[in-house]
OpenMM code with the backbone's topology and positions (N, CA, C; nanometers):
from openmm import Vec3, app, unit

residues = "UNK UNK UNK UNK UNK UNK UNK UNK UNK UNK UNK UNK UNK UNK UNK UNK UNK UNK UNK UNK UNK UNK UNK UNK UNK UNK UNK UNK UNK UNK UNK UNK UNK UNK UNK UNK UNK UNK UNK UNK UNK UNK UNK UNK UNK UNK UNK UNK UNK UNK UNK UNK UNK UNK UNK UNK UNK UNK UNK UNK UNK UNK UNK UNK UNK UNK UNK UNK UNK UNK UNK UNK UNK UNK UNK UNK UNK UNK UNK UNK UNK UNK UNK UNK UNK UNK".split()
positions = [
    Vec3(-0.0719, -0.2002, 5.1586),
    Vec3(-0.1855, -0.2809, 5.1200),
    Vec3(-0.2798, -0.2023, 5.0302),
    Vec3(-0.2913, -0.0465, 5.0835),
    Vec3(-0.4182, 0.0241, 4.9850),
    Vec3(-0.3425, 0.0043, 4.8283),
    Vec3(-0.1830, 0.0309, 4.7914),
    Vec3(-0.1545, 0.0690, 4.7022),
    Vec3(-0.1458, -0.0702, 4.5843),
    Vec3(-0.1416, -0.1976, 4.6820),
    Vec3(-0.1329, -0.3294, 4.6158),
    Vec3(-0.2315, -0.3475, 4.5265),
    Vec3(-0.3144, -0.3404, 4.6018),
    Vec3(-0.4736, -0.4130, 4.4980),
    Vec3(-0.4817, -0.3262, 4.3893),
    Vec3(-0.4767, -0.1640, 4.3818),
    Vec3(-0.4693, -0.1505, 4.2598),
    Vec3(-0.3885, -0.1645, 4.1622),
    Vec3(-0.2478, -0.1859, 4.1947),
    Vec3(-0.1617, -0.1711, 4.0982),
    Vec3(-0.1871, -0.3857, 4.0669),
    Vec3(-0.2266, -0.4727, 4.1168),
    Vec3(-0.2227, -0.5976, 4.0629),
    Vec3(-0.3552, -0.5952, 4.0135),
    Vec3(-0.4404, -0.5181, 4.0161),
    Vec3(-0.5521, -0.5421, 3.9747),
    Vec3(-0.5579, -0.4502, 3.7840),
    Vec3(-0.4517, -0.3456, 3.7711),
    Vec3(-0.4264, -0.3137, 3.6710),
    Vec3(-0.3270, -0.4033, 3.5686),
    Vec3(-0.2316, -0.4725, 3.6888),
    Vec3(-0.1607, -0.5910, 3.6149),
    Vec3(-0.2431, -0.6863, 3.5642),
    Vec3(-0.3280, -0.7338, 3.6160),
    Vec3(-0.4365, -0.8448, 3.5566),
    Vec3(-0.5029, -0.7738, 3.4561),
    Vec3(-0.5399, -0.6621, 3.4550),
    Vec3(-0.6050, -0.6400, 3.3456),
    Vec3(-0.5414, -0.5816, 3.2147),
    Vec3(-0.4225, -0.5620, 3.2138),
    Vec3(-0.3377, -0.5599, 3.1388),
    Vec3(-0.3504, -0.6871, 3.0296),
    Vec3(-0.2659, -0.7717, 3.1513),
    Vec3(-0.2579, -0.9216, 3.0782),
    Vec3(-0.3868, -0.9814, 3.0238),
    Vec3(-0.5048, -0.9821, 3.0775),
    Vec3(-0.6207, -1.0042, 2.9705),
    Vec3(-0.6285, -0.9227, 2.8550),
    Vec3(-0.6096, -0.7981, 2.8762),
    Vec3(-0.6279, -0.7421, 2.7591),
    Vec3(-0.5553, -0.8438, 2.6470),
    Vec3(-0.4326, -0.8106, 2.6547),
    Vec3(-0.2958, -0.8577, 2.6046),
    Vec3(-0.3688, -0.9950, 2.5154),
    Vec3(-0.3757, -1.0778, 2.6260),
    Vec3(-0.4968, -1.2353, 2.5868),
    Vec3(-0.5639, -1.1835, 2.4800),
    Vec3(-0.6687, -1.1419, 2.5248),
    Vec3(-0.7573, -1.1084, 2.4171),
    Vec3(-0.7663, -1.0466, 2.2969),
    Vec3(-0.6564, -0.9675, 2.2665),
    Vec3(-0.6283, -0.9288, 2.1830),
    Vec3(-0.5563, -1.0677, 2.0519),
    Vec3(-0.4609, -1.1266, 2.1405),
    Vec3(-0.3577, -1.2000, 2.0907),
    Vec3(-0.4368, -1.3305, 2.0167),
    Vec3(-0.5643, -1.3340, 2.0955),
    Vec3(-0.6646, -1.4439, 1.9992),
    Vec3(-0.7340, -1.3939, 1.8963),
    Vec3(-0.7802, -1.2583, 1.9283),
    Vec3(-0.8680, -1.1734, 1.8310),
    Vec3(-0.8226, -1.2128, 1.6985),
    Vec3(-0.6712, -1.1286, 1.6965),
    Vec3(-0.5610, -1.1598, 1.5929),
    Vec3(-0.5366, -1.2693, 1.4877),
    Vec3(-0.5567, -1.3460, 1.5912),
    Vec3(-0.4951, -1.5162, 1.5743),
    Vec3(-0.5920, -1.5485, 1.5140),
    Vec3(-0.7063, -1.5639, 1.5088),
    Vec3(-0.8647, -1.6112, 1.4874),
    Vec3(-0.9025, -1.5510, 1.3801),
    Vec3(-0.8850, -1.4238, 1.3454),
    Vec3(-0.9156, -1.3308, 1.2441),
    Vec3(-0.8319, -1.3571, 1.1131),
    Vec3(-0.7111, -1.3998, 1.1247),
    Vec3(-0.6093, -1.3836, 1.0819),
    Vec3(-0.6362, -1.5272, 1.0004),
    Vec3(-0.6563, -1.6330, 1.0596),
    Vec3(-0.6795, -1.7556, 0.9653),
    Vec3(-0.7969, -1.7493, 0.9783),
    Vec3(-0.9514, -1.7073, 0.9673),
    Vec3(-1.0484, -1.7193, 0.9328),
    Vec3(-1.0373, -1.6790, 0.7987),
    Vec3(-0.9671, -1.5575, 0.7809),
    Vec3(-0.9702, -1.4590, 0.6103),
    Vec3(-0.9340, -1.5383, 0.5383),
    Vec3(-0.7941, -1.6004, 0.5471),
    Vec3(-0.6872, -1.7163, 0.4958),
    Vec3(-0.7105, -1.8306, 0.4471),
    Vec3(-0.8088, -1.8768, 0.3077),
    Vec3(-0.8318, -2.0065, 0.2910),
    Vec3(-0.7830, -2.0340, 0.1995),
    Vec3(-0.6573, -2.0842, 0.1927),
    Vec3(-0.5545, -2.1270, 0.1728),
    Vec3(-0.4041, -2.0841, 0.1442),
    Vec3(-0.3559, -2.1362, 0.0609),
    Vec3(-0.2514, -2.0288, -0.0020),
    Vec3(-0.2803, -1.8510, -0.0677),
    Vec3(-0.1712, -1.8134, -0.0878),
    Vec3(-0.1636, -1.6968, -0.1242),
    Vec3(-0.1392, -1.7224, -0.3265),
    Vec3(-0.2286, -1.7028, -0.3692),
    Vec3(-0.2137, -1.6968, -0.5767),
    Vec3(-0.1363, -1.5607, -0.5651),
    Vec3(-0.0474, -1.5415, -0.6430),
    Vec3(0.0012, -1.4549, -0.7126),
    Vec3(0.0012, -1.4629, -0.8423),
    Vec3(-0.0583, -1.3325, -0.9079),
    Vec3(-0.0851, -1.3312, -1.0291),
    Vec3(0.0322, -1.2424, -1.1055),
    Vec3(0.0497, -1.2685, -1.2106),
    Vec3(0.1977, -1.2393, -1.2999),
    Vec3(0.1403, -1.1574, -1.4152),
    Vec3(0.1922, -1.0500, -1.4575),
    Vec3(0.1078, -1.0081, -1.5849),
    Vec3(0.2283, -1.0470, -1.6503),
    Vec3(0.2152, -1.0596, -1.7714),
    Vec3(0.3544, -1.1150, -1.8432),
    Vec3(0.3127, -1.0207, -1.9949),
    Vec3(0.3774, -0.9546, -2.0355),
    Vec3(0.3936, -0.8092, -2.1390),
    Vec3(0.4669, -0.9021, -2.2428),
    Vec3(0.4438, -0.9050, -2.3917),
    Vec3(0.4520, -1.0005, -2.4916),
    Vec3(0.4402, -0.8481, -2.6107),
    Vec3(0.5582, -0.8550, -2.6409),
    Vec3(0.5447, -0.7881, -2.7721),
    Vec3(0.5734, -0.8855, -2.9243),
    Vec3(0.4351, -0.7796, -3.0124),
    Vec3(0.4723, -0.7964, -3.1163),
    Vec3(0.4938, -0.7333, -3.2575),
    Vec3(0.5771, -0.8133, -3.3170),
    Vec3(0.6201, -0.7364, -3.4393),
    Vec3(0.4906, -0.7183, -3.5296),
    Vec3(0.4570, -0.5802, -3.5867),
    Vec3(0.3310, -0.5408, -3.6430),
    Vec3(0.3931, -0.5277, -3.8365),
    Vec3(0.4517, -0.4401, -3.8376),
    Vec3(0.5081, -0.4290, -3.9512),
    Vec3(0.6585, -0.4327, -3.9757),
    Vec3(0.7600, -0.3995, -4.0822),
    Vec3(0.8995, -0.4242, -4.1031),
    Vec3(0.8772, -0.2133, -4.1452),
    Vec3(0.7981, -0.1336, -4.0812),
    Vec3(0.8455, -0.0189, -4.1144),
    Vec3(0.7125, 0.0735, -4.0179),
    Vec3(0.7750, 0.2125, -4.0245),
    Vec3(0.7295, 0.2849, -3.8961),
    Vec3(0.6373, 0.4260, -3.9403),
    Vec3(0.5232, 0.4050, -3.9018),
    Vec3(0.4447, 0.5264, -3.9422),
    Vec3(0.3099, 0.5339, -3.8648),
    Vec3(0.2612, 0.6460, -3.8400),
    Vec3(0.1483, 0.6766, -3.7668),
    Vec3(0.0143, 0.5927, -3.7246),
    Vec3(0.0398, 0.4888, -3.8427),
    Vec3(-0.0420, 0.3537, -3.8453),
    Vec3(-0.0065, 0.2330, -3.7395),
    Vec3(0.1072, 0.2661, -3.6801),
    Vec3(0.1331, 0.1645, -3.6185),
    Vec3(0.1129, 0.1949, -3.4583),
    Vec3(0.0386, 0.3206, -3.4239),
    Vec3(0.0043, 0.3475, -3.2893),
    Vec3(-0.1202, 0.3216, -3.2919),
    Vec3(-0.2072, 0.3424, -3.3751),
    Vec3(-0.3869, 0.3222, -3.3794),
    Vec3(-0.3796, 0.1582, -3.4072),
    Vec3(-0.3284, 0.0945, -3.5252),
    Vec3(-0.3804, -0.0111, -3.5470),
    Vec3(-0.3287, -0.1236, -3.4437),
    Vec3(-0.2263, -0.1044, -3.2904),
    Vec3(-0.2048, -0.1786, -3.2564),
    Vec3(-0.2906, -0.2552, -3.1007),
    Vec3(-0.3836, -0.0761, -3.0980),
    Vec3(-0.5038, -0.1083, -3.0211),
    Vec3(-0.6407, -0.1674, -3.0652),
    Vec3(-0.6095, -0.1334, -3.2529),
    Vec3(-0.7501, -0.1987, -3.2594),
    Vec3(-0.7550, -0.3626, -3.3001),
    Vec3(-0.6462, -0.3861, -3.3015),
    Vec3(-0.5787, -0.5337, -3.2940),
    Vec3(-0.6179, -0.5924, -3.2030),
    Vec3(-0.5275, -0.5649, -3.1128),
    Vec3(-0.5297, -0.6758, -2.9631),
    Vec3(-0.6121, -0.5979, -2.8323),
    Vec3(-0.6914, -0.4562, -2.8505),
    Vec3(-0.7467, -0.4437, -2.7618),
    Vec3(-0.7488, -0.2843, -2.7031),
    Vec3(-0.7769, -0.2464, -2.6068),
    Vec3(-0.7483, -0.1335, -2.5846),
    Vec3(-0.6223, -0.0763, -2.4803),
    Vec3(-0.5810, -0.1667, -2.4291),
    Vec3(-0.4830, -0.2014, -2.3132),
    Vec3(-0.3336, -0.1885, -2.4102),
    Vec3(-0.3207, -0.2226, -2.5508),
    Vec3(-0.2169, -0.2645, -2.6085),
    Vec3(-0.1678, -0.0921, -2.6391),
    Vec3(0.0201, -0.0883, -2.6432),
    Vec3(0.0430, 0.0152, -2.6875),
    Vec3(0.1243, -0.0204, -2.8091),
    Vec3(0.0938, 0.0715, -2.8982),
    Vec3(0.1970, 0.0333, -3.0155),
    Vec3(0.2964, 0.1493, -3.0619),
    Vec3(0.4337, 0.1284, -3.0644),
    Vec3(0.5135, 0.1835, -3.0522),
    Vec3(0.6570, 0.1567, -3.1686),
    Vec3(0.7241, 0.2554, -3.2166),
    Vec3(0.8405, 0.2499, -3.2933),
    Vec3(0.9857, 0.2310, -3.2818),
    Vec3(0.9965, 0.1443, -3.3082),
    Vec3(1.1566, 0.0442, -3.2923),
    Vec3(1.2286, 0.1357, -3.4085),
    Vec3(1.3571, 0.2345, -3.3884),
    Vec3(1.4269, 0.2611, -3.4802),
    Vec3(1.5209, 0.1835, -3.5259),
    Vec3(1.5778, 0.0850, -3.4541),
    Vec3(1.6924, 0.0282, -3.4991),
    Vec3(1.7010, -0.1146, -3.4433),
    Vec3(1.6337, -0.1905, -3.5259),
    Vec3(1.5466, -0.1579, -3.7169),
    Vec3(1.4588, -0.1011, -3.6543),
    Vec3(1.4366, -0.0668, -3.8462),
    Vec3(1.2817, 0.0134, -3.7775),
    Vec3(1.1772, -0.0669, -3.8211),
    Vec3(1.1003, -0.0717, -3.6670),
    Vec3(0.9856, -0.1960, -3.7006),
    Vec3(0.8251, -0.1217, -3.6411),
    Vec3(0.7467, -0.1658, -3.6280),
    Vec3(0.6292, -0.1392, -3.5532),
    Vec3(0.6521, -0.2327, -3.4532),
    Vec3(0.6083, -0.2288, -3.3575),
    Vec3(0.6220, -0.3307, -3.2381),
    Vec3(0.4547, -0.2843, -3.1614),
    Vec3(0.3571, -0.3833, -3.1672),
    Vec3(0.2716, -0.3729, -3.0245),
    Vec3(0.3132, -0.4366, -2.8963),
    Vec3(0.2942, -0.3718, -2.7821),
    Vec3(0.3516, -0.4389, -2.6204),
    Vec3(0.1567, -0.4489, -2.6251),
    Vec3(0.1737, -0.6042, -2.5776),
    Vec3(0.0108, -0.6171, -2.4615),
    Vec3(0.0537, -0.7237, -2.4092),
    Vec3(-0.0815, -0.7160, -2.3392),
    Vec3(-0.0518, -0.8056, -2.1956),
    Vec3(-0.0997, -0.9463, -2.2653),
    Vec3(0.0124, -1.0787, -2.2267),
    Vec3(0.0011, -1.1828, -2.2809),
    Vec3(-0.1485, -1.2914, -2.2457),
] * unit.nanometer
topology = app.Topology()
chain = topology.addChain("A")
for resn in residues:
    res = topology.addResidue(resn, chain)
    for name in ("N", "CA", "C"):
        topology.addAtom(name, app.Element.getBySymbol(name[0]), res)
């Protein structure tokens, strides 16, 4: 009998815990949640700058479309190409 009450009295408080936790969760969890989840897409869009390749085509393809844009040399062909974000 001495050894009962504590060990069911740690079982009960177990299982509340357990409870309480399991709503905490639950409650928290769709309070944050108003609605769906957006996923956003970056989508990378290159473009053709010139039909030939020279030092001009790394500066002028940021001051084009931005500072984010890289501009870069296509050998074959050889083109200028800027990549930015669409």
């Amino acid at each position: 009998m001495k050894l009962t009450f504590p060990l069911l009295f740690i079982l009960l408080l177990s299982i509340g815990i357990e409870i309480v936790v399991f709503f905490y969760t639950y409650f928290c969890f769709f309070a944050e949640s108003k609605g769906p989840m957006k996923v956003v897409e970056g989508k990378i869009c290159d473009v053709k700058l010139y039909d030939y390749c020279d030092e001009d085509c790394y500066i002028d393809c940021p001051n084009m479309f931005g500072a984010r844009a890289i501009g870069f040399c296509n050998f074959n062909p050889q083109v200028c190409i800027c990549r930015r974000q669409c």
